[in-house]
C-alpha angles and dihedrals in degrees: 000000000000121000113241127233097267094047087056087050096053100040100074089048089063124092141151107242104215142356091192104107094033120147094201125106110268095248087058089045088052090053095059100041079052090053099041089047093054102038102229141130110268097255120235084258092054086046087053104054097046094059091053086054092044113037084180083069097069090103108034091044081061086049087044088051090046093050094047099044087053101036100114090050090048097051093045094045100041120060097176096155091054087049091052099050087044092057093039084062092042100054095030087058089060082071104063130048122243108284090050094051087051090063099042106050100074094065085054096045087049090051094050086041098053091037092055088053081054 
């Protein structure tokens, strides 16, 4: 399945902060820098092996197969950045009377605006 436009957008924003502090054998944690560096989707055969590392994998490599295999759908159906500015604005509006929310709302608005073009 091909990954659509916004998936290709997001991808390379996504990144695992640290392995630092990892758990994991070194050869699973190189999977996943390798991974991280190179922006893919763990493949089944990454999957794989990391379960066979891991034994304790066994469920969240499923998760990780099911995530992957749905991601474009994911990303196109679910706008989660735009629902959470636009209930930011809703609850921080509360806040303020309504001259001040007069004022404010525009820079909301812009944000949700610019986001949705995203």
């Amino acid at each position: 399945m091909p990954l659509s436009e916004r998936a290709q957008q997001l991808i390379p924003k996504a990144t695992i902060i640290s392995f630092a502090d990892c758990p994991y054998q070194q050869a699973a944690i190189a999977i996943w820098q390798q991974a991280d560096d190179q922006t893919p989707y763990l493949s089944d055969s990454d999957l794989d092996t990391l379960v066979n590392l891991e034994t304790n994998l066994l469920f969240s490599s499923q998760q990780a197969r099911k995530l992957r295999d749905n991601a474009t759908f994911i990303v196109d159906n679910a706008p989660a950045m735009i629902s959470g500015l636009e209930a930011l604005k809703q609850y921080s509006l509360e806040y303020f009377g309504d001259s001040e929310k007069n004022a404010i709302t525009p820079y909301f608005d812009h944000l949700i605006t610019v986001m949705k073009k995203f």
